[in-house]
C-alpha positions as CSV (number, residue, x, y, z in Angstrom):
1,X,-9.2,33.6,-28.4
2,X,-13.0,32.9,-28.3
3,X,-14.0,31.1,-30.8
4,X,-17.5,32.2,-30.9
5,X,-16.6,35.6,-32.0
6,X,-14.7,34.0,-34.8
7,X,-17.6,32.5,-35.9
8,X,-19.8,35.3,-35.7
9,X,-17.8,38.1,-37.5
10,X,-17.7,35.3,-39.9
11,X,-21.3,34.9,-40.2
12,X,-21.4,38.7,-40.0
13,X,-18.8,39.0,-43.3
14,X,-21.2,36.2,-44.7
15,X,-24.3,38.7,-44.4
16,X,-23.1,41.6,-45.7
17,X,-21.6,39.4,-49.0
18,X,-25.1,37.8,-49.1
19,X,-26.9,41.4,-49.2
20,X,-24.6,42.7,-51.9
21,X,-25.2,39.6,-54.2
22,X,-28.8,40.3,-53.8
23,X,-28.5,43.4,-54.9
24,X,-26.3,42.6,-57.8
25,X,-28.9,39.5,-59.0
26,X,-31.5,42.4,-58.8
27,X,-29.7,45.0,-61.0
28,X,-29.0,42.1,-63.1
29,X,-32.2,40.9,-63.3
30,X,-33.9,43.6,-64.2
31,X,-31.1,44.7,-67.1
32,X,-31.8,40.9,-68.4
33,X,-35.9,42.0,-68.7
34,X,-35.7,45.6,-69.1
35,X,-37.2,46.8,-72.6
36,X,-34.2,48.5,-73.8
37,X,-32.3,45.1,-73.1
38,X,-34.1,43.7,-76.5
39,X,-32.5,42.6,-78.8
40,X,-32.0,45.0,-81.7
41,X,-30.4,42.6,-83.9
42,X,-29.3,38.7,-83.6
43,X,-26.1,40.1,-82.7
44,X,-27.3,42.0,-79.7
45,X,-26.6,40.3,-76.4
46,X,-27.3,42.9,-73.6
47,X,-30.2,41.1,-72.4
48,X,-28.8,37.4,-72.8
49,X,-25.5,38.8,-71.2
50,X,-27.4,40.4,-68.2
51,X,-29.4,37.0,-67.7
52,X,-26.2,34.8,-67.3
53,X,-24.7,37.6,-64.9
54,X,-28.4,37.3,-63.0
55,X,-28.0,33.5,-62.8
56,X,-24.3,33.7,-62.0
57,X,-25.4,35.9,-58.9
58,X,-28.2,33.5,-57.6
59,X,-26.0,30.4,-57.8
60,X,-23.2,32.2,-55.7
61,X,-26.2,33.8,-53.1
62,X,-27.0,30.1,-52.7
63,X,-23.4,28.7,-52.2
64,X,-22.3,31.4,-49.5
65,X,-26.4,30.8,-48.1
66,X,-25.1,27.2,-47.5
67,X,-22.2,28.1,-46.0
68,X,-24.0,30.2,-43.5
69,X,-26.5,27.8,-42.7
70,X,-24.1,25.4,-42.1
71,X,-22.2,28.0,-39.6
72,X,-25.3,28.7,-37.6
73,X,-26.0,24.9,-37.2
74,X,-22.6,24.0,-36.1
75,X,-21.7,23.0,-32.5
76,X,-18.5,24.9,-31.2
77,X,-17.0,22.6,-29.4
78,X,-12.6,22.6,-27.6
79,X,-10.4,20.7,-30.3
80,X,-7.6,20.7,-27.0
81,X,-6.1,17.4,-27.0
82,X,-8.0,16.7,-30.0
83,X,-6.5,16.3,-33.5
84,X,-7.0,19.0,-35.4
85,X,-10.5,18.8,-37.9
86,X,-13.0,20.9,-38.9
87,X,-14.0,23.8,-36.2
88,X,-10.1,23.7,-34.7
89,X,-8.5,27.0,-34.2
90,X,-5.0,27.1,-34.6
91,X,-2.4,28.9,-33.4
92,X,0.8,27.9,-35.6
93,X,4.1,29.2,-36.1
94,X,6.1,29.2,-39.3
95,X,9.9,30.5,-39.4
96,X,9.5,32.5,-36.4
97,X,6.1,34.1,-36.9
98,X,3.0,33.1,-34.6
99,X,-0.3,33.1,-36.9
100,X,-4.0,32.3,-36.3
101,X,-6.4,29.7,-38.4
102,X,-9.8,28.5,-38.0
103,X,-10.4,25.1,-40.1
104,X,-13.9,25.6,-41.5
105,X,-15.7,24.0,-45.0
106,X,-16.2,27.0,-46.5
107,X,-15.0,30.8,-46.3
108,X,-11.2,29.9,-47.0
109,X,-9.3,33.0,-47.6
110,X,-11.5,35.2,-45.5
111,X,-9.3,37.2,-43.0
112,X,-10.4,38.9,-39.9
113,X,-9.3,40.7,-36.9
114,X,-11.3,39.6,-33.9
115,X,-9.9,40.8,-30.5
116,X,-7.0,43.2,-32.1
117,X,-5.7,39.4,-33.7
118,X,-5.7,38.5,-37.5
119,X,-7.5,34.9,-38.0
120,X,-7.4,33.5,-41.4
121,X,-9.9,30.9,-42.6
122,X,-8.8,28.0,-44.4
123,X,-10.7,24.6,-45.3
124,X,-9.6,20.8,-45.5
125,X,-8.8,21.2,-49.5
126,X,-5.9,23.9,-48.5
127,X,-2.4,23.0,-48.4
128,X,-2.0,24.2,-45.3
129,X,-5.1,22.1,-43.7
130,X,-3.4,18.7,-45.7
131,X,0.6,19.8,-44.1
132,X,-1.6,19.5,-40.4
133,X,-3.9,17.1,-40.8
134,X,-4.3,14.6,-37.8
135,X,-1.8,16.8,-36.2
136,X,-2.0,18.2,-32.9
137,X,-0.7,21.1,-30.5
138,X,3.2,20.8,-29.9
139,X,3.5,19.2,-32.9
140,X,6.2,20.0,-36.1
141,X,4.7,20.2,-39.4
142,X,6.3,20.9,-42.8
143,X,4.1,23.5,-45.0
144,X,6.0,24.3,-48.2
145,X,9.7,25.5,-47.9
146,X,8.9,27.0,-44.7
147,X,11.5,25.4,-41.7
148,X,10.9,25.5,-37.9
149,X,7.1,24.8,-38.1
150,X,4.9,23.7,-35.3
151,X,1.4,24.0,-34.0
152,X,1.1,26.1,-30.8
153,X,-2.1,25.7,-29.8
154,X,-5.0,24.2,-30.8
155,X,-8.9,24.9,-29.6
């Protein structure tokens, strides 16, 4: 699996998210200043709601603008023989089933298919990252109730 590609569908995913929070801050933004946002009475909030959405969409453009920085910057490097940390793709297997996982800082959750395979980003705070920390390929872990678990392959 190439690593790279990972990465960059990633960064792509990252993009599109970042273009559609810009758009949302500007619709918000200009509900929070236009002149039938005004206040009507002191129990009219359109406008003061509208600002807090507006500001709420700025601080999560800048979050997910970090994260993509932070992608772009970072060196992609083999993990093989390594124990697993932050850039390691994993391939694991839980109760029978072979699944892939790319330890990043950010983006946890995300799910993509790269090469017809589904990777699944998670981050060091997850419990799956803490159940394989400082492990490495061939070796058993114990991730919830889940039995027969071992790390396949790690890159």
């Amino acid at each position: 699996m190439d690593k790279s590609r990972i990465i960059q569908t990633v960064l792509n995913k990252l993009e599109e998210e970042l273009e559609r929070q810009q758009q949302a801050n500007q619709q918000a933004s200009q509900g929070a200043t236009d002149s039938e946002s005004r206040a009507e009475s002191k129990w009219d909030t359109q406008g003061l709601e509208a600002s807090y959405l507006a500001r709420g969409y700025a601080q999560q453009f800048e979050a997910l603008s970090l994260q993509a920085q932070e992608l772009r910057s970072m060196e992609i490097e083999s993990h093989e023989g390594r124990a697993i940390g932050i850039g390691s793709l994993l391939q694991l297997e839980m109760n029978g089933f072979a699944s892939w996982y790319l330890l990043l800082t950010g983006c946890g959750g995300m799910e993509l298919i790269v090469d017809e395979e589904e990777v699944t980003i998670i981050t060091p705070e997850s419990p799956l990252a803490h159940a394989i920390s400082n492990k490495r390929s061939g070796d058993a872990f114990h991730f919830r109730s889940l039995s027969n678990s071992r790390i396949l392959a790690v890159e």
